[in-house]
C-alpha positions as CSV (number, residue, x, y, z in Angstrom):
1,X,48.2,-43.4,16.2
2,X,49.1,-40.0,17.2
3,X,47.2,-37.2,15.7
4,X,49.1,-35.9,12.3
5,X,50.8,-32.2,12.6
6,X,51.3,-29.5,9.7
7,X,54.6,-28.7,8.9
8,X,53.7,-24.9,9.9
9,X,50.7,-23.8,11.5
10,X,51.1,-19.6,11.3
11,X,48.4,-17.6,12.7
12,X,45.1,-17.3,10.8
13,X,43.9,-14.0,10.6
14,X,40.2,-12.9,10.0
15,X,39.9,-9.3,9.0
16,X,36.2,-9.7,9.3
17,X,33.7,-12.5,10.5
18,X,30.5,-10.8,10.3
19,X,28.6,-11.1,6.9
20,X,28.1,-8.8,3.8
21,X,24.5,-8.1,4.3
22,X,22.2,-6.2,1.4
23,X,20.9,-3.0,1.8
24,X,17.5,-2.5,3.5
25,X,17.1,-6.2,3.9
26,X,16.4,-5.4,7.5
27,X,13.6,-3.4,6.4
28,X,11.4,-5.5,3.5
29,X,10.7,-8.9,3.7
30,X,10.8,-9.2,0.3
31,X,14.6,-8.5,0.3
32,X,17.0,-11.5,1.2
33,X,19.7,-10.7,3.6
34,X,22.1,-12.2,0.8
35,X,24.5,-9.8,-0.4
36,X,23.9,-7.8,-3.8
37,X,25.9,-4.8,-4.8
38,X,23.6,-1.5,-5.1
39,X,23.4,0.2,-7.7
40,X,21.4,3.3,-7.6
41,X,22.3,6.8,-8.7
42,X,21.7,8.3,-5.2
43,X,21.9,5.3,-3.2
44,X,23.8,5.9,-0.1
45,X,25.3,2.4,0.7
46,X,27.4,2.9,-3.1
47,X,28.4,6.5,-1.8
48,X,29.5,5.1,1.0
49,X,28.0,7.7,3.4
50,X,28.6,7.7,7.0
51,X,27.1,5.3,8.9
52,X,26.0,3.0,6.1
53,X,26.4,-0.8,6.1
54,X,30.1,-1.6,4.5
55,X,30.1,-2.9,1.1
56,X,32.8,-5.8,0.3
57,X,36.0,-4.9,-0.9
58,X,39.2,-6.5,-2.4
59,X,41.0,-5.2,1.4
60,X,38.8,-7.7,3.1
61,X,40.7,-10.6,1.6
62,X,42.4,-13.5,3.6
63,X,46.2,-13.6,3.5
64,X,47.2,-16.0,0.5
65,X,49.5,-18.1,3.0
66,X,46.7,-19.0,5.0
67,X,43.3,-18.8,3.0
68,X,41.8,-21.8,2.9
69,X,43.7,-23.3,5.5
70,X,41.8,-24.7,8.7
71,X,42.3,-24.1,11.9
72,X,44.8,-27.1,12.2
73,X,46.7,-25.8,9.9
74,X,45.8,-28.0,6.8
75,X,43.9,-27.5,3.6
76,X,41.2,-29.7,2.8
77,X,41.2,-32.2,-0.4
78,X,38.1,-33.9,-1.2
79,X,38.9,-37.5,-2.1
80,X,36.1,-39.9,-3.6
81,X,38.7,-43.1,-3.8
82,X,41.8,-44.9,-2.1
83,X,43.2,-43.9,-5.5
84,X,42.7,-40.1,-5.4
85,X,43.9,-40.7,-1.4
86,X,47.5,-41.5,-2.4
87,X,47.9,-37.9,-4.4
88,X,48.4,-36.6,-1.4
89,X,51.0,-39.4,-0.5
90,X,53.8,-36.1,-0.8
91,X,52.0,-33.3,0.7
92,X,50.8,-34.8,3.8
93,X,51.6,-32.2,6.0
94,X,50.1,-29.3,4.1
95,X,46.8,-31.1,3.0
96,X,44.8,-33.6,4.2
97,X,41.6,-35.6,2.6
98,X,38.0,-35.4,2.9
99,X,36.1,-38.4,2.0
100,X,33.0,-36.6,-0.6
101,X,29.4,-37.2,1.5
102,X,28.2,-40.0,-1.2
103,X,30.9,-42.3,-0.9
104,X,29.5,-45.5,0.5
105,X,30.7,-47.1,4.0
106,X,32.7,-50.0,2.9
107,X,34.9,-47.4,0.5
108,X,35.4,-45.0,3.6
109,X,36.7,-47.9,5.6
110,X,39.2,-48.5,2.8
111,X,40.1,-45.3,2.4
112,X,40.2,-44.8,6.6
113,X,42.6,-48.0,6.7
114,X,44.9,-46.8,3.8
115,X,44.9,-43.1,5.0
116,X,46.8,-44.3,8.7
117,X,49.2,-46.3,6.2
118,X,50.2,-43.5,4.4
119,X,49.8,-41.3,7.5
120,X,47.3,-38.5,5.7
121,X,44.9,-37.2,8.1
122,X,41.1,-36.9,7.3
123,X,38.9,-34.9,8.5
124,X,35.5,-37.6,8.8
125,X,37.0,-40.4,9.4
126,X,34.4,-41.4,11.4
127,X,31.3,-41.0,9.1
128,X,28.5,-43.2,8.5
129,X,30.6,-45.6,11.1
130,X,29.5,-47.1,14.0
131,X,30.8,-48.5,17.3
132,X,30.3,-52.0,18.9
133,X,31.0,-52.6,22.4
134,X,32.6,-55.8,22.2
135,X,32.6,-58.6,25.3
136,X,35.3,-58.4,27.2
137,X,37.7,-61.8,27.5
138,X,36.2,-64.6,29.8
139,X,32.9,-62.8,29.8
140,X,29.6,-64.3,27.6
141,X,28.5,-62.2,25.1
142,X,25.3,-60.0,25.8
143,X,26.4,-60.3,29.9
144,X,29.1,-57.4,29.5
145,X,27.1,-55.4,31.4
146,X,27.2,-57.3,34.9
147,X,30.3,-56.5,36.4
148,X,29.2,-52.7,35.3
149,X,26.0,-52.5,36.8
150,X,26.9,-52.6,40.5
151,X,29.0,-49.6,40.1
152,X,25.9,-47.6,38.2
153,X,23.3,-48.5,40.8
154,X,25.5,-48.4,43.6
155,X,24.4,-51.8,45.4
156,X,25.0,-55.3,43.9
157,X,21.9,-56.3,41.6
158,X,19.8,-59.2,42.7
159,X,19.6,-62.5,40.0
160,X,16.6,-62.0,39.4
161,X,16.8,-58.0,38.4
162,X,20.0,-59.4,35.8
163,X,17.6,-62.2,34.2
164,X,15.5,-58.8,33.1
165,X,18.3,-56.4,31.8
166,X,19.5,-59.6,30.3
167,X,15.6,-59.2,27.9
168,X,16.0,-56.1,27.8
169,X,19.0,-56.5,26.0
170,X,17.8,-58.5,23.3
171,X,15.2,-55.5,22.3
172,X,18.8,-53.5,21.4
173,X,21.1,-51.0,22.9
174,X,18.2,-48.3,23.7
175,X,15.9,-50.2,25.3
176,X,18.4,-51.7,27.8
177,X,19.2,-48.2,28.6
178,X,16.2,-47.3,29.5
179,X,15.9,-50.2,31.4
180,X,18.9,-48.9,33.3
181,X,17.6,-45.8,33.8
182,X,14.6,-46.7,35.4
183,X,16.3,-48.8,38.0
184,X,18.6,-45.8,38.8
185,X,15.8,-44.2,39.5
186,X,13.4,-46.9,41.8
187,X,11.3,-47.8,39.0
188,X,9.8,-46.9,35.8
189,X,7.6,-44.6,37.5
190,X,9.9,-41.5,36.4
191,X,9.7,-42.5,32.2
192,X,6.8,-42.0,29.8
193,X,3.7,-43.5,29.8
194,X,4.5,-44.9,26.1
195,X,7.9,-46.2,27.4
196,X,6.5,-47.7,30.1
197,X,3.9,-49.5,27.9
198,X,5.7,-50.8,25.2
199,X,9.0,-51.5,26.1
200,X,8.9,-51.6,30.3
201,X,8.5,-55.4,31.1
202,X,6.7,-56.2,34.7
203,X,9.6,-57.8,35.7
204,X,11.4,-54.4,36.4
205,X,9.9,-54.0,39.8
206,X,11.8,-57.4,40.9
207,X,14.1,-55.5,42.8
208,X,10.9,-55.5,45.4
209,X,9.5,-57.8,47.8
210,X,6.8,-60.3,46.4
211,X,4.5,-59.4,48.7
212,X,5.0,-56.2,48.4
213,X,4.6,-56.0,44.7
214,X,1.3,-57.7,44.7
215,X,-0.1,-55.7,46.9
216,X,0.7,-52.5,44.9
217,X,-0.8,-54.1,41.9
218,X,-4.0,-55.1,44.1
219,X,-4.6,-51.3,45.3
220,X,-6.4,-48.6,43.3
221,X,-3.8,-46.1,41.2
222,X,-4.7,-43.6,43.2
223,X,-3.5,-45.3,46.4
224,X,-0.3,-46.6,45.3
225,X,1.5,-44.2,46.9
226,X,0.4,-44.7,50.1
227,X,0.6,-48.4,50.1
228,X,4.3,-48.3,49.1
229,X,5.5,-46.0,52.1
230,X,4.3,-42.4,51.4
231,X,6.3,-42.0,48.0
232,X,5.9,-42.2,44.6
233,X,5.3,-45.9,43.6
234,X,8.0,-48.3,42.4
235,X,6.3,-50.3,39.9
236,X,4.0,-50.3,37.4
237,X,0.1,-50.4,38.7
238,X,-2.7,-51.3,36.7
């Protein structure tokens, strides 16, 4: 659904943004920077002297046409219900709703499903909410990522390097990520130590020779490197 539209949106106008800050706050900790009038016989911020900080004054106000308005040109009403959502069921394009912060997920996805019904915008609709990625059609669920990964690594992934993103994937949504970002990069030799413990199987170094994974693994740390070809190693050691 396209996104809702006030009837007018006229200019909002801020005569000032800075805030009213209390006299010699800047100067005592003691003193909060929240604003109190002062109220001293000599004082020199209630004189209004030159070059004082500005006290707040009745000229500083918002014009009533657009105070309290937001910048998309609606005013915010704080609904708690579907029922309190359909007072606004004549005034949608002046208003809209915000669901209150203690409303409970199942009663925000009522109130989401009847706002687009009665076409009243919200300002969180997508609060406490989360997002699947569902499997495509024709593909088996927890393989969606297959015909994805060649384009992220650049080459087409071996079998056997699938089969380990594949257990990866059953960890959850991070860990597979991680996975993918160590393959990206040659090997988990670029992630944490911690990472590369406890959630880094072996079998992410499958993307290399068998001989040339045992012989890494065979070697001191310290000569890794070299084995490999000069670089930084590929795979775990240890």
């Amino acid at each position: 659904m396209a996104a809702l539209r006030p009837l007018v949106k006229p200019k909002i106008v801020k005569k000032r943004t800075k805030k009213f800050i209390r006299h010699q706050s800047d100067r005592y900790v003691k003193i909060k920077r929240n604003w109190r009038k002062p109220r001293g016989i000599d004082n020199r911020v209630r004189r209004r002297f030159k070059g004082q900080i500005l006290m707040p004054n009745i000229g500083y106000g918002s014009n009533k046409k657009t105070k309290h308005m937001l910048p998309s040109g609606f005013r915010k009403f704080l609904v708690h219900n579907v029922k309190e959502l359909e007072v606004l069921l004549m005034c949608n394009k002046s208003y809209c709703a915000e669901i209150a912060h203690n409303v409970s997920s199942k009663n925000r996805k009522a109130i989401v499903e009847r706002a687009a019904q009665l076409a009243i915008r919200i300002t969180n609709p997508n609060a406490r909410l989360r997002s699947e990625l569902l499997p495509e059609p024709g593909q088996e669920e927890g393989r969606v990522y297959e015909d994805k990964l060649p384009d992220a690594l650049g080459h087409h992934p071996p079998g056997a390097l699938l089969g380990t993103l594949a257990a990866l994937e059953q960890q959850g949504p991070d860990v597979l990520g991680v996975g993918l970002q160590a393959v990206r990069l040659g090997g988990p030799q670029g992630l944490p130590q911690r990472v590369q413990q406890q959630v880094l199987p072996p079998g992410l170094g499958l993307h290399l020779p068998q001989q040339e994974r045992q012989e890494v693994r065979q070697v001191p740390r310290a000569h890794a490197a070299q084995r490999v070809g000069g670089g930084r190693p590929h795979v775990l050691t240890g």
